[in-house]
C-alpha positions as CSV (number, residue, x, y, z in Angstrom):
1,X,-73.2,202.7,50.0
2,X,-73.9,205.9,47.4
3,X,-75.1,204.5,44.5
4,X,-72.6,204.8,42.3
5,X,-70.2,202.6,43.8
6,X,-73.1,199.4,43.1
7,X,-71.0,199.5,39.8
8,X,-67.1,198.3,39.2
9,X,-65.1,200.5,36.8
10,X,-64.3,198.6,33.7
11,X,-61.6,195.7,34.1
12,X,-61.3,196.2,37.9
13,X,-60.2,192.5,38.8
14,X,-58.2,192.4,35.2
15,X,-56.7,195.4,35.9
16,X,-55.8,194.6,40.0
17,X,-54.3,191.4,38.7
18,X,-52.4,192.9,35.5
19,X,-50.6,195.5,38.5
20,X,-49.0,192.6,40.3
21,X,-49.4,195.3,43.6
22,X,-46.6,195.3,46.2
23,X,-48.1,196.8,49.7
24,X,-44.8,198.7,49.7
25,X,-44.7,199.5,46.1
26,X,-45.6,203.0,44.5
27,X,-48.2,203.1,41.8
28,X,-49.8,205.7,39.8
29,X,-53.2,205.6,38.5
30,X,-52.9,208.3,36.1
31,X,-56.7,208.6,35.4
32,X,-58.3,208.9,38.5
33,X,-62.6,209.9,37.3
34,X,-64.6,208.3,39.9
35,X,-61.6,207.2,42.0
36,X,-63.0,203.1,41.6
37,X,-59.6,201.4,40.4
38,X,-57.9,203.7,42.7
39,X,-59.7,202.1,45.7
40,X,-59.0,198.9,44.5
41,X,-55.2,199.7,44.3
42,X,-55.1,201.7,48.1
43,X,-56.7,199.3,50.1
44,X,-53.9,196.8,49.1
45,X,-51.1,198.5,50.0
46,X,-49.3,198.8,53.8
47,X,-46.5,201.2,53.3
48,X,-47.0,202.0,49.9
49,X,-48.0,205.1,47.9
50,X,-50.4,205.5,45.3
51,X,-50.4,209.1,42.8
52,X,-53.7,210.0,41.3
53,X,-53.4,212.2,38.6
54,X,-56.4,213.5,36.8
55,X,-56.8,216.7,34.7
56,X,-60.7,217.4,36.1
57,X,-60.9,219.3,39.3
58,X,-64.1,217.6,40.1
59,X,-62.7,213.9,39.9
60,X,-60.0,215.1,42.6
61,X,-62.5,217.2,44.7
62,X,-64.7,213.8,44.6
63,X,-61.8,211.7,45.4
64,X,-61.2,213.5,49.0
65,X,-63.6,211.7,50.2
66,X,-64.1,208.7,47.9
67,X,-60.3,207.7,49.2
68,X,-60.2,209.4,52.5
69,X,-59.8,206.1,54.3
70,X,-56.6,205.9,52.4
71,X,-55.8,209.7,52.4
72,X,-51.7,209.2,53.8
73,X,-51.0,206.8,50.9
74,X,-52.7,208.7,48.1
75,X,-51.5,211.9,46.8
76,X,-53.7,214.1,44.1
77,X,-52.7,215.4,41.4
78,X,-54.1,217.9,39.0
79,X,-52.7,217.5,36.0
80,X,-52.7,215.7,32.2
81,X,-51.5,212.5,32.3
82,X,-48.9,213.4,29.4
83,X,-47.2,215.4,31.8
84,X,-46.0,212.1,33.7
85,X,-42.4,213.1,33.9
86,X,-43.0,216.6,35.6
87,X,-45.5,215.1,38.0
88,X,-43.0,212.4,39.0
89,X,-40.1,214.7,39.0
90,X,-42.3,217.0,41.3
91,X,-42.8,214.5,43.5
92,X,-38.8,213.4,43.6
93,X,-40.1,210.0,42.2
94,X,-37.4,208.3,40.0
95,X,-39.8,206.0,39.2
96,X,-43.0,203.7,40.4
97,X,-43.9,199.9,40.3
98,X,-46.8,200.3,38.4
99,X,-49.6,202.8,36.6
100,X,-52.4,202.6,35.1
101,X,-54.7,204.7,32.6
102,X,-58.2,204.5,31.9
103,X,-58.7,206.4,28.9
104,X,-62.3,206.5,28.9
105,X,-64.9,209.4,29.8
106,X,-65.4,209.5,33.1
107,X,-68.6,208.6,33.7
108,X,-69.7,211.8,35.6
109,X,-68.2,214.2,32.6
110,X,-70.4,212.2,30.0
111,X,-73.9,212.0,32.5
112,X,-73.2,215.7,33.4
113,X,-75.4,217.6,30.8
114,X,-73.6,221.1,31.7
115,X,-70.2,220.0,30.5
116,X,-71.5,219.7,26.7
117,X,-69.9,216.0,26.1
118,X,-73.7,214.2,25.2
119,X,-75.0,214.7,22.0
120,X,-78.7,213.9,24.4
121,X,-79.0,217.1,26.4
122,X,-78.6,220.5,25.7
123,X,-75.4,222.5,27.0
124,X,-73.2,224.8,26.4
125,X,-70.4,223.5,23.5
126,X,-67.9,222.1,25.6
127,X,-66.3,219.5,25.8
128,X,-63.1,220.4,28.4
129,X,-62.2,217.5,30.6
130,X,-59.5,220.3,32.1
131,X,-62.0,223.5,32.7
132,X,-59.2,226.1,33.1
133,X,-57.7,224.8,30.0
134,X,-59.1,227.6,26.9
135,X,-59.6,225.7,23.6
136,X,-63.9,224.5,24.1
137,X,-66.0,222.2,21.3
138,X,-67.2,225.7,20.3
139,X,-63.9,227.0,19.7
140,X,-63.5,224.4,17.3
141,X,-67.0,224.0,15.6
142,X,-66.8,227.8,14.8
143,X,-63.3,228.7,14.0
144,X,-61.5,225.7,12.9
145,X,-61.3,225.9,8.4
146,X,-63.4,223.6,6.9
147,X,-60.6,221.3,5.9
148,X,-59.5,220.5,9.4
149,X,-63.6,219.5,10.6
150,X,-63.4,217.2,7.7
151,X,-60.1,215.5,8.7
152,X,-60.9,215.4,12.8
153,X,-64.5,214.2,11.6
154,X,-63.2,211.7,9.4
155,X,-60.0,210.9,11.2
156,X,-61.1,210.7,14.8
157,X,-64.7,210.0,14.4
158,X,-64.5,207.7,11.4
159,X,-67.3,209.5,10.2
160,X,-68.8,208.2,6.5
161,X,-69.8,211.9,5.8
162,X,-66.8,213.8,7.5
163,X,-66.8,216.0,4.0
164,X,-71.2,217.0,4.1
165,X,-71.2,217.6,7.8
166,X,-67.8,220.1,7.6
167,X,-69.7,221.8,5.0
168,X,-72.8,222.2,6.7
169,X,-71.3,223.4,9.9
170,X,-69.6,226.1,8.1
171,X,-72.8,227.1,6.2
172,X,-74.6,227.4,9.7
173,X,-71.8,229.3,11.6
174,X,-71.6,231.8,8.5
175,X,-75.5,232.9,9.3
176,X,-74.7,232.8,13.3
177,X,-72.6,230.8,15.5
178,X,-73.1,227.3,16.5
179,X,-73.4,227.8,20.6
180,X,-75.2,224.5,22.1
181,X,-75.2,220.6,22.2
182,X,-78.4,220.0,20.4
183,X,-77.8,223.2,17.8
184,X,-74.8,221.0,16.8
185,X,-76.9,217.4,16.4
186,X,-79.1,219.3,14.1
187,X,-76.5,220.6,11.8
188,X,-74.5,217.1,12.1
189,X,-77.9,215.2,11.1
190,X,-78.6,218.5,7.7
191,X,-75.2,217.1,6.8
192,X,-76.2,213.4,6.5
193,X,-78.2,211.3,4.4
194,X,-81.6,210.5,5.2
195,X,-80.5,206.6,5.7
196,X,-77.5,207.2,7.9
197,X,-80.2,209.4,10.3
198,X,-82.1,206.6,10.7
199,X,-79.4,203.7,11.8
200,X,-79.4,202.6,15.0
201,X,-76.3,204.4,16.5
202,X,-77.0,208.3,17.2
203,X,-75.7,210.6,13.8
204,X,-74.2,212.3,16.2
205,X,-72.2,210.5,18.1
206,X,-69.0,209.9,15.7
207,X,-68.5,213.5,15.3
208,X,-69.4,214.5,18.8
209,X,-66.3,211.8,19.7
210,X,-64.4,213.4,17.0
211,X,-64.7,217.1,18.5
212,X,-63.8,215.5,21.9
213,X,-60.8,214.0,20.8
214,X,-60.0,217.3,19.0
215,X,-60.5,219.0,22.1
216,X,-58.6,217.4,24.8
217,X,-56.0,216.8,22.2
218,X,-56.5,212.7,23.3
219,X,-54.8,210.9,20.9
220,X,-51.2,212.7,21.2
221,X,-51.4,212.9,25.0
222,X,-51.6,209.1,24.3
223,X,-48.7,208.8,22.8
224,X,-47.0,211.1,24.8
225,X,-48.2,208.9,28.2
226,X,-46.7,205.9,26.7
227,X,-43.4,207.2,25.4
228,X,-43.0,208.8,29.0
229,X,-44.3,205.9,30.9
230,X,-41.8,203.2,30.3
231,X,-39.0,204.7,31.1
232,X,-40.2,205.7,34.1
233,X,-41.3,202.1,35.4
234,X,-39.3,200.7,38.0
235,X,-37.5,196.9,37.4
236,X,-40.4,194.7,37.3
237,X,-43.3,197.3,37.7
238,X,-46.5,197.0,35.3
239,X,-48.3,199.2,32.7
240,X,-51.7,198.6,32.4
241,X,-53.4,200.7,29.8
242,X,-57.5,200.6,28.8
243,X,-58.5,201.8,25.4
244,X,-62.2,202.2,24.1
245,X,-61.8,202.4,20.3
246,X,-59.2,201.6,17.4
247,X,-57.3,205.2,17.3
248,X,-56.6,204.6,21.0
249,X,-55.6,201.2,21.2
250,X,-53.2,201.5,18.0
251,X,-51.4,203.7,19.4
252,X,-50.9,202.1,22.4
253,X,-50.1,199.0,20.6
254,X,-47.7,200.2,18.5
255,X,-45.8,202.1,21.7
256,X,-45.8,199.1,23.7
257,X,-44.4,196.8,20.8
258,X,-41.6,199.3,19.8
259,X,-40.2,199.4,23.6
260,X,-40.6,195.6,23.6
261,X,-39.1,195.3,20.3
262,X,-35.0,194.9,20.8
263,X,-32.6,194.4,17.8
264,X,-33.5,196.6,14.6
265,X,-30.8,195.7,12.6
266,X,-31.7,194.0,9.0
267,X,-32.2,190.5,8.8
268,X,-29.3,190.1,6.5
269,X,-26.7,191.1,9.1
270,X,-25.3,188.2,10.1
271,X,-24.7,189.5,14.2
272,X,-26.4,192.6,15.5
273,X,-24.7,195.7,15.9
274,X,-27.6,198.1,17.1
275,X,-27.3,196.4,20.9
276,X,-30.7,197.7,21.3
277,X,-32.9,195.0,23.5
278,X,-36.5,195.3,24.4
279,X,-37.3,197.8,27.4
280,X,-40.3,195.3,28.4
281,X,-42.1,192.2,27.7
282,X,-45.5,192.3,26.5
283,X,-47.5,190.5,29.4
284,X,-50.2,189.2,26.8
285,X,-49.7,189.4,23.0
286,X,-53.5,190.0,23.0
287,X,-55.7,192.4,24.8
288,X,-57.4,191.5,28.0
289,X,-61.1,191.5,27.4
290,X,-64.4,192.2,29.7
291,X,-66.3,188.9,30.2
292,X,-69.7,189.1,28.8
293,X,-71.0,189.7,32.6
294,X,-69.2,193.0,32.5
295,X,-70.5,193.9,29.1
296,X,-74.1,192.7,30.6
297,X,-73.6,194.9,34.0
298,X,-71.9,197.7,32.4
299,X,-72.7,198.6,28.0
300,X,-70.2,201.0,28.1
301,X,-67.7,198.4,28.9
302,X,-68.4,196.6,25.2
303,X,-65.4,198.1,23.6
304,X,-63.0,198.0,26.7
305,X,-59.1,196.6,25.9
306,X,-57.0,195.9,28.2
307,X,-53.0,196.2,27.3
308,X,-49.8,195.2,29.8
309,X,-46.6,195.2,30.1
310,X,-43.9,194.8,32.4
311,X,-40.7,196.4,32.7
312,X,-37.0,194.7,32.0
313,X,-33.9,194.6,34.0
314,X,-31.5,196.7,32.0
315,X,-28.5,194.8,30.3
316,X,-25.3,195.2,31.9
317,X,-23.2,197.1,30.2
318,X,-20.0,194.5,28.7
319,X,-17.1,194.5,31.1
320,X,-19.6,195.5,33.9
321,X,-20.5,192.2,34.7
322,X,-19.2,192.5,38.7
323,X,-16.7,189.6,38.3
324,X,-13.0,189.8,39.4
325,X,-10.6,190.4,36.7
């Protein structure tokens, strides 16, 4: 066995079990990186299908063989997950019984130095998870006004000193531009207070995340994944969603509780008039967790959550309840 399959992806068993997987159901993992819940989900079906979707031609060169044992159930797809309604129409797929998004790195995008995600090696400013896609991290850290490094810094990085390191970026790419990894640590760490370089998380990680984000344009494919995703979940099929910090998982939250929410009238009106009811039920008010075995095996697992929820038969519409007259 090559090594890295020693290790599970992150909420493998949580994640199986939150999919409720039919062996002749269709399911789409619509973040396929090292192909390990995708495994989990072929090997259980018979005369099902299974649509991997990933936006990284390497993860779905990898995945050839990594789910060749499987390969006349599993169809590949190179694409953004946001782009779940043109994938499925594509595919003449009404709908499936279940997906399921990962939205963490891959692991191979974060340990490979080349593609300029680590603020720990030096690389070219990066930061693509799609490589044919234009926009790069250098792109961003040399062009982008100084106003709009503060608010990604601050916004998506949650960075204390989003305001110093915009400024110092923009002093540095005024004498020459910012073109590597380590380049940009430097300039990150002239922006920060001598304290805040010596804490125990990286200075650079926050705004390296930030950039990302900024990027791959995460956080509004997001909510573009959920707002396409439920209505594209059959009767009973499952969405299973995994989110590694807060901007992620609110959004998600928020998403899922809106389509599970169903009258919005005030509370002062005595009968509802909206007829709105909830698209889905929220399998667990709370996210699923890893155990602290997972978090033992597996660090990057710490911050893993775990959302679910299942899709609703629609109401029949009044008078179309299929009894005689």
């Amino acid at each position: 066995m090559e090594e890295e399959w020693i290790h599970k992806p992150v909420l493998l068993e949580e994640c199986i079990q939150a999919l409720n997987i039919r062996p002749d159901g269709v399911y789409l993992d619509g973040t396929l990186g090292r192909a390990g819940h995708s495994r989990e989900i072929a090997r259980r079906l018979t005369t099902g299908r299974l649509i991997c979707v990933d936006r990284d031609q390497a993860a779905l060169a990898a995945a050839q063989e990594r789910l060749g044992e499987w390969r006349n159930q599993v169809t590949l797809v190179h694409s953004n997950f946001d782009q779940l309604d043109e994938i499925l129409d594509r595919l003449s797929l009404p709908g499936v019984d279940g997906m399921l998004f990962d939205l963490g790195v891959s692991s191979p995008q974060l340990d490979d130095g080349e593609r300029g995600f680590s603020y720990k090696s030096d690389a070219p400013l990066d930061m693509r998870m799609d490589r044919d896609q234009r926009l790069t991290a250098a792109d961003v850290v040399n062009t982008w006004p100084q106003e709009e490094l503060r608010r990604i810094l601050s916004q998506y990085g949650e960075e204390r000193y989003a305001s110093t390191i915009a400024a110092a970026i923009v002093r540095r790419r005024q004498e020459r531009p910012i073109k590597t990894t380590l380049e940009l640590v430097e300039v990150i760490k002239s922006g920060m207070p001598a304290r805040a370089r010596k804490e125990k998380q990286h200075p650079a990680k926050r705004s390296f995340q930030a950039i990302r984000i900024a990027v791959n344009d995460e956080l509004a494919s997001v909510d573009r994944m959920i707002q396409a995703a439920v209505p594209r979940l059959n009767q009973g099929g499952r969405l299973a969603v995994i989110t590694f910090h807060s901007l992620e998982d609110r959004i998600v939250k928020t998403g899922l509780a809106a389509f599970a929410k169903g009258c919005i009238c005030p509370p002062d009106f005595p009968v509802c008039v909206c007829g709105r009811t909830p698209d889905v039920k929220l399998v667990s008010r709370k996210p699923i967790l890893p155990t602290q075995q997972e978090i033992a095996e597996n660090p990057r697992a710490r911050s893993a959550k775990l959302r679910v929820a299942e899709k609703l038969k629609p109401p029949v519409p009044r008078g179309e309840s299929g009894r005689e007259p």
